[in-house]
One Martini backbone bead per residue (centre of mass of N, CA, C, O) as a GRO file, in nm:
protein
  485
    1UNK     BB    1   9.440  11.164   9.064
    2UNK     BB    2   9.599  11.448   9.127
    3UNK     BB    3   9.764  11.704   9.021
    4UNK     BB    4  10.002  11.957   9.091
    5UNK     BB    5   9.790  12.157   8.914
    6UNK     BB    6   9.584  12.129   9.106
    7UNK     BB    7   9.306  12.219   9.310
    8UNK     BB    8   9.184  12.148   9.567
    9UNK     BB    9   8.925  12.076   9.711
   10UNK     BB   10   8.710  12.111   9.945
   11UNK     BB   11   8.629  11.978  10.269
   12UNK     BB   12   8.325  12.076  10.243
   13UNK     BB   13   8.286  11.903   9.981
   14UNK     BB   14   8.107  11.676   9.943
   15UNK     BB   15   8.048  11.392   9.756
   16UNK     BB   16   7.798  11.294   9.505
   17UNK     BB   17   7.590  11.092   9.436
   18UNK     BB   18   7.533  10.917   9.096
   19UNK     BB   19   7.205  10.828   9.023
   20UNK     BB   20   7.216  10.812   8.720
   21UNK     BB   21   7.438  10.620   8.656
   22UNK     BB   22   7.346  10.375   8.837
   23UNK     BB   23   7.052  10.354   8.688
   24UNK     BB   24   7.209  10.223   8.437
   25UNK     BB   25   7.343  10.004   8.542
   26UNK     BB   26   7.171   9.835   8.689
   27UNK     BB   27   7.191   9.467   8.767
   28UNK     BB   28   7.457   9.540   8.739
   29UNK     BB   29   7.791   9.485   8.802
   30UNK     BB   30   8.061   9.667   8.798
   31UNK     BB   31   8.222   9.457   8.640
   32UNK     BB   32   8.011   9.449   8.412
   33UNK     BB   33   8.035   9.706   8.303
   34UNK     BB   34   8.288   9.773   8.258
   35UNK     BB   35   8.296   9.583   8.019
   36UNK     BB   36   8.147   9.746   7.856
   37UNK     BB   37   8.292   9.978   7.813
   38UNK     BB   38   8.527   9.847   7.667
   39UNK     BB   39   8.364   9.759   7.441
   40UNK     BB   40   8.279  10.041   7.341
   41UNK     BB   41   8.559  10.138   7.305
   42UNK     BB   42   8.645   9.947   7.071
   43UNK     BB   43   8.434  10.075   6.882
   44UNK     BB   44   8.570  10.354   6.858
   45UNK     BB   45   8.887  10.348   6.933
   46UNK     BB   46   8.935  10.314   7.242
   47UNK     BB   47   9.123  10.323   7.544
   48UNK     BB   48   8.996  10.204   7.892
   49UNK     BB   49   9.077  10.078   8.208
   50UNK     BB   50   8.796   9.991   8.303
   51UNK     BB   51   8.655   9.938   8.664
   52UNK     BB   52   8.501   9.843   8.942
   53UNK     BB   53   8.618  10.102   9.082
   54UNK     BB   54   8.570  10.317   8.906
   55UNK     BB   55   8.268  10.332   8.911
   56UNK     BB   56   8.223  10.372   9.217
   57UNK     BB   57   8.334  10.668   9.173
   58UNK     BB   58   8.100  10.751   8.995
   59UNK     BB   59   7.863  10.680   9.219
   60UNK     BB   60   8.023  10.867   9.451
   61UNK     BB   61   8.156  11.147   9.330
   62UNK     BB   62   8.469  11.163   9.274
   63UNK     BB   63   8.363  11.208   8.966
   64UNK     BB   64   8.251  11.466   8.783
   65UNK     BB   65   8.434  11.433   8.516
   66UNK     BB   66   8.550  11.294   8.319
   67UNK     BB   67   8.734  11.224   8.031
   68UNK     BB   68   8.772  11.241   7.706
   69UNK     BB   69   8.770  10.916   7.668
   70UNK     BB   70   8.491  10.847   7.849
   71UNK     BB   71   8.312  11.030   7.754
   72UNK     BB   72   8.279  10.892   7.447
   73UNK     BB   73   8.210  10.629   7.569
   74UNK     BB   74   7.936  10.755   7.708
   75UNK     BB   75   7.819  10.871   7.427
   76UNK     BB   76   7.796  10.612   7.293
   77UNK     BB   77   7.631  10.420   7.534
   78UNK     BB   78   7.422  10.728   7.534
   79UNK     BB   79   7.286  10.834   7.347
   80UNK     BB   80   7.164  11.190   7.349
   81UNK     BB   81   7.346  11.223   7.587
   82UNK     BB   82   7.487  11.373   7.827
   83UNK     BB   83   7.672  11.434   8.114
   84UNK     BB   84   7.447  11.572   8.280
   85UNK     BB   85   7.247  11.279   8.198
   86UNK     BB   86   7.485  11.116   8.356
   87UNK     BB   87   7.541  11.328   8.621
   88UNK     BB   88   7.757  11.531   8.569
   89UNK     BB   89   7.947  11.772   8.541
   90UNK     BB   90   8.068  12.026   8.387
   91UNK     BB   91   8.363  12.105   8.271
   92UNK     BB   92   8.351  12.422   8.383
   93UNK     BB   93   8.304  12.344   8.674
   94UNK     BB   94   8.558  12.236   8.735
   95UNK     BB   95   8.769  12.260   8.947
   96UNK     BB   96   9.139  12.329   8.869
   97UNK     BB   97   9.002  12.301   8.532
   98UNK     BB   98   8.977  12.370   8.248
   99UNK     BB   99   8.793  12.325   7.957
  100UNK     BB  100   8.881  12.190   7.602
  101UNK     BB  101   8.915  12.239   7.313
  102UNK     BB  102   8.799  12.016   7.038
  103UNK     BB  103   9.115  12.158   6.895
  104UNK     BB  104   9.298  12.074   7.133
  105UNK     BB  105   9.321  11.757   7.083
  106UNK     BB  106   9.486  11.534   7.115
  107UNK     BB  107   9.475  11.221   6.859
  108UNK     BB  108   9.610  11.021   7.078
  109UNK     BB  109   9.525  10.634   7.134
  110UNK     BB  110   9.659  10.637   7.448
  111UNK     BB  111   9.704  10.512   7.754
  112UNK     BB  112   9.740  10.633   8.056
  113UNK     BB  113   9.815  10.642   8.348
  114UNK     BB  114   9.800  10.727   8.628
  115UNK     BB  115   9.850  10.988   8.870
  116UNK     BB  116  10.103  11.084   9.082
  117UNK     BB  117  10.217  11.184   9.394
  118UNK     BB  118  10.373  11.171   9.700
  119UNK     BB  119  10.136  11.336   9.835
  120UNK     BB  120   9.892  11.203   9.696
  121UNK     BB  121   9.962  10.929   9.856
  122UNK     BB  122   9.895  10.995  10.090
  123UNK     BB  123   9.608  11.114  10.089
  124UNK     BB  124   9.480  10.855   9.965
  125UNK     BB  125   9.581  10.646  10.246
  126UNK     BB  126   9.442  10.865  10.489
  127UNK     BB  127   9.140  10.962  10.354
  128UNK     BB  128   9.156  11.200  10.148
  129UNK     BB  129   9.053  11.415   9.956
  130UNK     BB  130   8.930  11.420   9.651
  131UNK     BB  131   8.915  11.448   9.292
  132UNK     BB  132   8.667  11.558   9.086
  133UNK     BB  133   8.854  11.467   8.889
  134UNK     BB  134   8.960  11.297   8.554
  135UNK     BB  135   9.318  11.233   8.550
  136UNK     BB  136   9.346  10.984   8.342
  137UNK     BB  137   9.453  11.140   8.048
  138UNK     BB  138   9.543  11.020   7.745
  139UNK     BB  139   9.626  11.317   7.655
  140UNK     BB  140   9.788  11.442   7.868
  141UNK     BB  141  10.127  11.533   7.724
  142UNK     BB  142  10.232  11.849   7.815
  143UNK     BB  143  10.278  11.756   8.129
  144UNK     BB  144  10.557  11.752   8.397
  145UNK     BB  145  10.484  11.559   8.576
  146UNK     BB  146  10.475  11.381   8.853
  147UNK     BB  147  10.599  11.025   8.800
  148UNK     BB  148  10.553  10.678   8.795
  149UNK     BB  149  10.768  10.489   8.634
  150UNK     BB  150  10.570  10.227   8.633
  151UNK     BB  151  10.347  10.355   8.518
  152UNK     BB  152  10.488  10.464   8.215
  153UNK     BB  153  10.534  10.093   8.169
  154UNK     BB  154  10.249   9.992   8.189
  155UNK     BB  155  10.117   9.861   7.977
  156UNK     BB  156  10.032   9.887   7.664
  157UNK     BB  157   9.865   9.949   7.357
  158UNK     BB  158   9.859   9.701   7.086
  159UNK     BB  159   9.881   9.546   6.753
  160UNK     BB  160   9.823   9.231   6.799
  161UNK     BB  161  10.019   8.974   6.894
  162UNK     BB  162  10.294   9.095   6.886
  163UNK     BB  163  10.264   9.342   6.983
  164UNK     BB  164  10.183   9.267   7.211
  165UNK     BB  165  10.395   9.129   7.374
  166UNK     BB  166  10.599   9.379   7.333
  167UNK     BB  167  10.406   9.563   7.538
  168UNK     BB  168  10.477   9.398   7.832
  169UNK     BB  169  10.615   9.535   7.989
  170UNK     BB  170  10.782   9.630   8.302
  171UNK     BB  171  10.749   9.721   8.616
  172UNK     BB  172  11.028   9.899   8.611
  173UNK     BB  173  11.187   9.662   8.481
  174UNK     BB  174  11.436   9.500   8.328
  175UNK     BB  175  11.455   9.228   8.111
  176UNK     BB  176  11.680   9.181   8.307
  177UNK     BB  177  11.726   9.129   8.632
  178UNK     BB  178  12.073   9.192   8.634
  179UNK     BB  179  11.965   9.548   8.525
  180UNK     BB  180  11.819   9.635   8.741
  181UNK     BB  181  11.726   9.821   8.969
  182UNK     BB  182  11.638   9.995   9.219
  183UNK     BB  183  11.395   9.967   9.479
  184UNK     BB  184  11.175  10.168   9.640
  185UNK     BB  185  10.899  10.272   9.725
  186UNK     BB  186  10.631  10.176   9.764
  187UNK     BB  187  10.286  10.308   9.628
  188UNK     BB  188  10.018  10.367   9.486
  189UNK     BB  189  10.145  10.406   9.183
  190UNK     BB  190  10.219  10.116   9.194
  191UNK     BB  191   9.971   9.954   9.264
  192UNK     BB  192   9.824  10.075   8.984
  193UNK     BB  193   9.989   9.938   8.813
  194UNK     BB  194   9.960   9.670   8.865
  195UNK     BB  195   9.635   9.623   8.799
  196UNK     BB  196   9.708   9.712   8.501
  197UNK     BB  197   9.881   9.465   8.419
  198UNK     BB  198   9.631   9.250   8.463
  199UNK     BB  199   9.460   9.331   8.320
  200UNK     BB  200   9.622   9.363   8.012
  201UNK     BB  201   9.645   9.061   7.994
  202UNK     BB  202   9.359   8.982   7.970
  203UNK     BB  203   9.256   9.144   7.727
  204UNK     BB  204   9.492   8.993   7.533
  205UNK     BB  205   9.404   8.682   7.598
  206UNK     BB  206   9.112   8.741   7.491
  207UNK     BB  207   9.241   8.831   7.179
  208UNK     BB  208   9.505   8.616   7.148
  209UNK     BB  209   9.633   8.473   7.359
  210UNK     BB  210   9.919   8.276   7.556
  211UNK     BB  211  10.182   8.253   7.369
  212UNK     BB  212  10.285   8.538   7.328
  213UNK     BB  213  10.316   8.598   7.656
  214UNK     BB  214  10.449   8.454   7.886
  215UNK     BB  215  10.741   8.562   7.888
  216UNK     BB  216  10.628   8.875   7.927
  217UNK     BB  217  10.504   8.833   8.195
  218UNK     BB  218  10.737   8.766   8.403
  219UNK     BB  219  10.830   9.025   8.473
  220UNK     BB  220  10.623   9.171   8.622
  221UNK     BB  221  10.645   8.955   8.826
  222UNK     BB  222  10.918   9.033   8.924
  223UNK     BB  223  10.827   9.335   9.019
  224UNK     BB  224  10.598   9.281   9.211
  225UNK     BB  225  10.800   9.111   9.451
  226UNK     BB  226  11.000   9.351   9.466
  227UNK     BB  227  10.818   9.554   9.558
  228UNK     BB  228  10.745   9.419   9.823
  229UNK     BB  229  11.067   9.384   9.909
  230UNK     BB  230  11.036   9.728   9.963
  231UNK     BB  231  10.784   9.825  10.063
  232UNK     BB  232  10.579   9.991  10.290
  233UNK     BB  233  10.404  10.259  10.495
  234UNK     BB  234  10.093  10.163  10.396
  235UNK     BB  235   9.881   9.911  10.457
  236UNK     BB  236   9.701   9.926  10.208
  237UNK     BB  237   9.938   9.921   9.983
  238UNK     BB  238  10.006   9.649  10.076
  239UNK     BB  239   9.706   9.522  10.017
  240UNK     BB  240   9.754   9.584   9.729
  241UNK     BB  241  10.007   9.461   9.631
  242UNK     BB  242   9.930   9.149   9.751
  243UNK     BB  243   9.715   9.154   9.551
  244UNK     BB  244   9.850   9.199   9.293
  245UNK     BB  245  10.055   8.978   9.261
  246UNK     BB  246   9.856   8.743   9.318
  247UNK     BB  247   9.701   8.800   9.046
  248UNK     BB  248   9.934   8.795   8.850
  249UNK     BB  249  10.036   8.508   8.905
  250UNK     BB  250   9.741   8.386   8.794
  251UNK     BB  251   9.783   8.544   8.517
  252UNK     BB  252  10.022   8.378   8.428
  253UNK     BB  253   9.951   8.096   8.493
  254UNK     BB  254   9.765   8.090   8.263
  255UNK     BB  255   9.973   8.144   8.038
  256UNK     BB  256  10.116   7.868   8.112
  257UNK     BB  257   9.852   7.686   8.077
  258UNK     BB  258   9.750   7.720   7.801
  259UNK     BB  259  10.071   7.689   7.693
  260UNK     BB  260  10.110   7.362   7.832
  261UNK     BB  261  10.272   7.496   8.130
  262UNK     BB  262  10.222   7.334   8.380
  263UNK     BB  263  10.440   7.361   8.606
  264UNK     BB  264  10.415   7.683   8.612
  265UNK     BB  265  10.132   7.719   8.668
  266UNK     BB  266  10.149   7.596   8.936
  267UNK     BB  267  10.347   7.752   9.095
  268UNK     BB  268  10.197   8.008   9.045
  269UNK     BB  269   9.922   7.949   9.187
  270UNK     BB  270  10.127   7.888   9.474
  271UNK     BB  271  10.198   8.186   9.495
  272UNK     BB  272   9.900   8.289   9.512
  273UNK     BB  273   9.819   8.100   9.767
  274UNK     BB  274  10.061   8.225   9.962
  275UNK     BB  275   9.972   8.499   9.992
  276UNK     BB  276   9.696   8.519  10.047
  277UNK     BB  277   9.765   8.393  10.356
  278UNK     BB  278   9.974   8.620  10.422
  279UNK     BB  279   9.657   8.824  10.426
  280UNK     BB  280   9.354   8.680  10.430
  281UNK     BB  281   9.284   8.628  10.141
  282UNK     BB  282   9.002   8.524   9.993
  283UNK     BB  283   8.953   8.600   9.716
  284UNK     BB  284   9.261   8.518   9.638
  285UNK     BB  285   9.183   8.192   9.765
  286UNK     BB  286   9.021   8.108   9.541
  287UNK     BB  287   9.121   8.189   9.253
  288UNK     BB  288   9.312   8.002   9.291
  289UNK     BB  289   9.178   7.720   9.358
  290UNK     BB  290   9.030   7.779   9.047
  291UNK     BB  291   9.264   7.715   8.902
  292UNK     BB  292   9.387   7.453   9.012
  293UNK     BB  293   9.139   7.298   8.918
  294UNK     BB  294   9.193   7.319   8.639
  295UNK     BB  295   9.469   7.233   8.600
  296UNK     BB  296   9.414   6.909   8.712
  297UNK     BB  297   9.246   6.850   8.500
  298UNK     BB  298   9.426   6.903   8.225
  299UNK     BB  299   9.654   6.708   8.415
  300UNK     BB  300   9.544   6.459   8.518
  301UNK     BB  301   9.401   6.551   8.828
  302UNK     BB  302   9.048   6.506   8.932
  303UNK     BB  303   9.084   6.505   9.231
  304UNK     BB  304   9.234   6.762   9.278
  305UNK     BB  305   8.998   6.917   9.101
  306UNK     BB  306   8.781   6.871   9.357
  307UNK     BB  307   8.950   6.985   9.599
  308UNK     BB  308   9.012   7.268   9.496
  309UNK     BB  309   8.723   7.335   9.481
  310UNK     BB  310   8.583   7.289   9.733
  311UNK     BB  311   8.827   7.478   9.881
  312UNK     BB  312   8.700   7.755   9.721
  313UNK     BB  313   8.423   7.743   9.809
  314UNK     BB  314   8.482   7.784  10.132
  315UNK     BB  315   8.611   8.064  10.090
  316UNK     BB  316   8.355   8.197   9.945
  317UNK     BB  317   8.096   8.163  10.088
  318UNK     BB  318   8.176   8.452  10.248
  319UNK     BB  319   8.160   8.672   9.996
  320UNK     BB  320   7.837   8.683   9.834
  321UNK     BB  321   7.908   8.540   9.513
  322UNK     BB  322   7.704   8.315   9.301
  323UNK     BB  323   7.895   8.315   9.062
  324UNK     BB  324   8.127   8.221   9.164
  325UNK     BB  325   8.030   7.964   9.278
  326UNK     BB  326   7.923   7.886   8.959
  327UNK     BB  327   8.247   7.802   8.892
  328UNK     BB  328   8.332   7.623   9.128
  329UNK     BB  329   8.125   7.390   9.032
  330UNK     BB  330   8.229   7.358   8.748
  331UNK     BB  331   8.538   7.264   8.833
  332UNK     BB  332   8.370   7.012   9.014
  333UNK     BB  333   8.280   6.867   8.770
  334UNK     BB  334   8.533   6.822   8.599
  335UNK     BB  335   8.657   6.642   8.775
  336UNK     BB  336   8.456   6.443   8.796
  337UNK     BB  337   8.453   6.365   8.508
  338UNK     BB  338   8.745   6.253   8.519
  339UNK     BB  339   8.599   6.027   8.705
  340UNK     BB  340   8.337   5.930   8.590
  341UNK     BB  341   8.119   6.097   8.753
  342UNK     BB  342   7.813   6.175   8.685
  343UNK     BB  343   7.659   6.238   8.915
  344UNK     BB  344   7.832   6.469   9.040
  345UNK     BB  345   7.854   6.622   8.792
  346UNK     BB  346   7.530   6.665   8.797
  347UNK     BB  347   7.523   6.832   9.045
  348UNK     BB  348   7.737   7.036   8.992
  349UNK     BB  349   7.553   7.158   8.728
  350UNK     BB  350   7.313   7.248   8.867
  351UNK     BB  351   7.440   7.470   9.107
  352UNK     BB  352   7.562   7.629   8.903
  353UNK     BB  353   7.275   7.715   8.732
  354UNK     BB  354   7.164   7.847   8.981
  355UNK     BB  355   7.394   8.030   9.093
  356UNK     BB  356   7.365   8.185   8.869
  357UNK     BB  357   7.058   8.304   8.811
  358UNK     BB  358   7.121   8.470   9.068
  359UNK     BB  359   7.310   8.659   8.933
  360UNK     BB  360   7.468   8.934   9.022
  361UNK     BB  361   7.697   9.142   9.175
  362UNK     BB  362   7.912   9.343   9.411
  363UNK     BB  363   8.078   9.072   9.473
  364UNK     BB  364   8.230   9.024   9.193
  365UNK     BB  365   8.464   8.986   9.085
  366UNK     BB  366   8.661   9.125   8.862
  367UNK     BB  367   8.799   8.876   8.685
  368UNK     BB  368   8.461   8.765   8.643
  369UNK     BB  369   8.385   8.892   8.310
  370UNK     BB  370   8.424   8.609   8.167
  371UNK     BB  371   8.175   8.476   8.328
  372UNK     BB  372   7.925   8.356   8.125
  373UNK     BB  373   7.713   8.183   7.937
  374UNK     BB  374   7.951   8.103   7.738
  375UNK     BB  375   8.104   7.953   7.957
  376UNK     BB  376   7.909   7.757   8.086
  377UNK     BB  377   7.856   7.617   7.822
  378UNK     BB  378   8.184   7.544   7.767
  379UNK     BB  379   8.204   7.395   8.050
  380UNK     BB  380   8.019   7.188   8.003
  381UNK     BB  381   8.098   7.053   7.720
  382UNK     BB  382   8.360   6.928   7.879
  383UNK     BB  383   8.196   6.744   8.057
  384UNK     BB  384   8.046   6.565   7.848
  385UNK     BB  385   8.334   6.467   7.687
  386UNK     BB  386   8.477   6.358   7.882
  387UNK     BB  387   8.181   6.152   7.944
  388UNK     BB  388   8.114   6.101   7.591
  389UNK     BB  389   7.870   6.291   7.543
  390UNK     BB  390   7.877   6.427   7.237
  391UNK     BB  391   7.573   6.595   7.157
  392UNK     BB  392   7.558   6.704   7.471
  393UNK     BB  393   7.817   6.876   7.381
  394UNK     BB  394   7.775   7.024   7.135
  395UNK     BB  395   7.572   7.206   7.214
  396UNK     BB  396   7.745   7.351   7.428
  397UNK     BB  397   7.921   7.460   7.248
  398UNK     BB  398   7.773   7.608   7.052
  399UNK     BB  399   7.612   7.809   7.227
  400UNK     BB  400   7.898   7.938   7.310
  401UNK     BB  401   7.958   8.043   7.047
  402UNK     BB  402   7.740   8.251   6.987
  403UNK     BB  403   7.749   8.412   7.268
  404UNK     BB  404   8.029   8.492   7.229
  405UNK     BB  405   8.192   8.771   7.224
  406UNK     BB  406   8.360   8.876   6.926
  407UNK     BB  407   8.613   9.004   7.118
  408UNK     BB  408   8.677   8.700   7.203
  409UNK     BB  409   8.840   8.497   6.997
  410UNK     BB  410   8.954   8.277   7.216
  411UNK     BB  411   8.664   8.181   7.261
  412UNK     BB  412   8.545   8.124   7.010
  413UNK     BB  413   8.776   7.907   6.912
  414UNK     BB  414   8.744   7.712   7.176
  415UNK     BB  415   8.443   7.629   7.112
  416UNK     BB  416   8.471   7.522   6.811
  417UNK     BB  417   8.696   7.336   6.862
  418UNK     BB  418   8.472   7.161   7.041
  419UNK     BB  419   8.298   7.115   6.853
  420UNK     BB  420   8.446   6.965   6.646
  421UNK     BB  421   8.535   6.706   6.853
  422UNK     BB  422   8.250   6.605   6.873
  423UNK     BB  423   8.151   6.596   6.590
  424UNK     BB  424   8.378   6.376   6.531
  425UNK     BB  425   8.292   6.178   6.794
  426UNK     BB  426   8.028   6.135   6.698
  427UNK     BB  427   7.991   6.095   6.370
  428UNK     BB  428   8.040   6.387   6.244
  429UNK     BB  429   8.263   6.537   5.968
  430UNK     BB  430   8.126   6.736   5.796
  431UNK     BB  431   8.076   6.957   6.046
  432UNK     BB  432   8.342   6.966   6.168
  433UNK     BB  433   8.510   7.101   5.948
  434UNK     BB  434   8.352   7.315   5.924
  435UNK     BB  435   8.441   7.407   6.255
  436UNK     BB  436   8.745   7.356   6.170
  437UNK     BB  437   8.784   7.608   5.967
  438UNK     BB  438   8.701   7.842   6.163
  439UNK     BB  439   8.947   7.821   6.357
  440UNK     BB  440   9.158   7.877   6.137
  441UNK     BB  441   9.043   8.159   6.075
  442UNK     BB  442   9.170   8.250   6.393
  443UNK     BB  443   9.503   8.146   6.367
  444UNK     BB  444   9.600   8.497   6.330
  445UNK     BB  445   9.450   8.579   6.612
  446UNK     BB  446   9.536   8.284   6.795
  447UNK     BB  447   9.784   8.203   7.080
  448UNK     BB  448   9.693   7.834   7.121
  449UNK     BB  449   9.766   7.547   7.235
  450UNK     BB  450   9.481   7.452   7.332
  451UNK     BB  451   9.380   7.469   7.024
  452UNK     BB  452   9.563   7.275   6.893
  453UNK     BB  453   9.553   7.052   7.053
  454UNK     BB  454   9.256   6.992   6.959
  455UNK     BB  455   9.280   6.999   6.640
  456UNK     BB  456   9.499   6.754   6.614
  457UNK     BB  457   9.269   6.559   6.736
  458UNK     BB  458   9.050   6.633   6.495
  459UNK     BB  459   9.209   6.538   6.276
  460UNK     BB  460   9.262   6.237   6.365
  461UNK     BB  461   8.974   6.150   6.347
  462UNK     BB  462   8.928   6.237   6.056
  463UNK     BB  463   9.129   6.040   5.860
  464UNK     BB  464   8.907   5.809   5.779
  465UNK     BB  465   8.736   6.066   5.646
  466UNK     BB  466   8.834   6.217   5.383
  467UNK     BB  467   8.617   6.157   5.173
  468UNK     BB  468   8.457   6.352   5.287
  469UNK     BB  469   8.299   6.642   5.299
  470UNK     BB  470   8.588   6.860   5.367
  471UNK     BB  471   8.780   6.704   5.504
  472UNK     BB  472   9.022   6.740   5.313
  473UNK     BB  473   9.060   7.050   5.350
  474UNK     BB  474   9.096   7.063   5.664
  475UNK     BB  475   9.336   6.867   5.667
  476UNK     BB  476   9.548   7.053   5.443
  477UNK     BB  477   9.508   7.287   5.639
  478UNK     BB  478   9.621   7.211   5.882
  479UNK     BB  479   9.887   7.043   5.769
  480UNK     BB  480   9.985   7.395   5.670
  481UNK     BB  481   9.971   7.477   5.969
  482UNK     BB  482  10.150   7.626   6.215
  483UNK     BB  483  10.325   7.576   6.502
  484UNK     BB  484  10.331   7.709   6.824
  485UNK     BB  485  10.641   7.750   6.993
   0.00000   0.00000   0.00000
């Protein structure tokens, strides 16, 4: 959005489309882009915000010329390259600001949120003319733009997990609820604090695991149902907002889910299919019933979660969506998996396998950037382990851990964890060892209930074998490891 200091652009100059950029992103899905974006920025120490609506505008010709940290990061994501050869405006032709020298930078590495101002949300729900610069710009804080308090407070990033947990402020709301001022009425720029809360999670819990996160996540989510309870006066925002809200209860629901408190997952997975029913929001309630069927797995209810998967089935099928269905069809096989249904399992795994293969598309929900080859590999190998066949778990297992983005430790963490409890029942104990150290030296950066409990469970089945080359060392290092509370 623009700010009040910006010129707006002339209503007869409409955006042009950026076929430059657009033929970059190749046959990735705009929310599969954004992650790598998102990946290039932690490369060189940057850090932006960037979403499948993001790109979307910026191929739509709305964003004319990025801010300088998305510069940097797409300059370093295509060397060689100007901005111009990425389709951009040069920064000194766009209107209403001036290009900035590089000795006037500062050089503070923090993302500010968007700014709106009330003028400005009123233009952009009524579908007026947008500003042709991104004004997302997270060095810009010089200047007293009139900006929403919500967006001020919401999610920044920091380091480590303990960083990570504290900066988790919530929405515009005090810790206490008790505490909390009265909320006005909400507005995009409301909205748009709430959708980068989610994001915010995400990436925190893909960084470090959901135990340190599940207690500070719960404030943002109840400052986002008291948005809703303060209403708005336009529809987009209101459904975006009722979007929003839902997507973040299953983001809460997930670190609930992770960190063993099952009670509250189901709550929260509930809060966010109830939300979804009453705005009638496809997307948002395949997503609850693949997150519920996922925890009823978990928590030892295999019918319920293949009832819930198969729920989330017909709800996604008229999104368009291959890779979705090709997720929610693994959730169905894991039901399968628990009732010992091998068959069952065996189908749902060839499906989901065939609708991965038709690859990415636009209609990717933003969610499932989390969701490539080592996802499928590693929600494999969990269903041939449920249903005992420790060999076929273990490759499966394997191949996940290679495959893995190093930037997801909690992901590389549980997929090698997964894979020593193969190799523990199947029968090899010093290959497990070595992949259970492996595990260990990740648990000063990923706080997952859940990959605890896997590795106390690989533990237990190593103590026969003790005297094993490693398996010694593996346990001594185990059972002197701290256990997060």
């Amino acid at each position: 959005m623009a700010s009040s200091t910006v010129t707006p652009p002339r209503p007869d100059r409409p955006a042009r489309p950026n076929l430059a950029f657009r033929h970059l992103r190749g046959h990735r899905s705009p929310a599969e882009f954004a992650a790598l974006v998102r990946r290039a920025a932690r490369e060189i120490g940057e850090c932006v915000s960037c979403d499948a609506r993001y790109i979307g505008r910026v191929e739509a010709g709305e964003i004319r010329c990025p801010n300088y940290a998305y510069e940097r990061v797409f300059l370093h994501m295509f060397p060689g390259r100007t901005l111009t050869d990425l389709g951009f405006a040069p920064r000194a032709s766009v209107r209403g600001r001036g290009a900035r020298a590089p000795e006037d930078e500062p050089c503070a590495h923090t993302t500010r949120p968007e700014r709106t101002t009330s003028d400005e949300r009123n233009t952009a729900e009524t579908g007026g003319a947008h500003q042709p610069y991104d004004t997302q710009d997270p060095y810009d804080k010089y200047h007293d733009h009139e900006e929403s308090d919500v967006l001020r407070r919401a999610f920044m990033t920091g380091g480590g997990a303990t960083m990570a947990a504290a900066t988790l402020g919530p929405l515009g709301l005090a810790h206490d609820a008790s505490t909390a001022r009265p909320v006005r009425r909400a507005g995009a720029g409301e909205a748009g604090a709430l959708e980068e809360a989610v994001r915010r999670i995400r990436l925190l819990d893909d960084r470090h695991g959901a135990d340190g996160l599940y207690r500070r996540a719960a404030a943002p989510l109840r400052a986002a149902y008291a948005l809703l309870d303060a209403g708005t006066t336009r529809q987009t925002t209101a459904d975006r907002l009722h979007s929003g809200a839902g997507e973040l209860a299953i983001s809460v629901g997930w670190l609930a889910h992770d960190s063993g408190r099952f009670d509250d997952a189901r709550s929260h997975y509930a809060e966010a299919l109830a939300t979804a029913r009453v705005t009638g929001d496809q997307g948002l309630e395949a997503h609850a019933f693949c997150n519920t069927a996922f925890l009823a797995r978990d928590a030892g209810r295999p019918r319920e979660a293949v009832r819930a998967a198969q729920a989330a089935q017909r709800v996604a099928r008229p999104l368009g969506s291959p890779r979705l269905m090709s997720l929610l069809a693994l959730r169905e096989a894991g039901g399968w998996a628990g009732l010992a249904d091998r068959t069952g399992c065996e189908q749902a795994l060839v499906r989901a396998q065939a609708l991965y293969d038709r690859g990415p598309c636009d209609s990717d929900p933003e969610w499932m950037s989390f969701y490539g080859e080592a996802e499928l590999e590693g929600l494999e190998a969990q269903c041939w382990s449920t249903l005992g066949d420790w060999p076929r778990a273990a490759r499966h297992a394997k191949r996940a851990a290679d495959l893995q983005d190093p930037h997801f430790s909690r992901n590389i963490a549980l997929y090698t964890a997964e894979l020593a409890d193969d190799l523990a029942r199947g029968g090899l104990p010093d290959e497990a060892a070595v992949a259970g150290m492996r595990v260990l030296d990740l648990l000063d950066q990923v706080q997952s209930s859940r990959i605890q409990t896997m590795l106390a469970g690989t533990a237990r089945v190593l103590l026969p074998h003790r005297r094993a080359g490693g398996v010694s060392t593996f346990l001594e290092r185990h059972a002197s490891t701290p256990r997060m509370v």
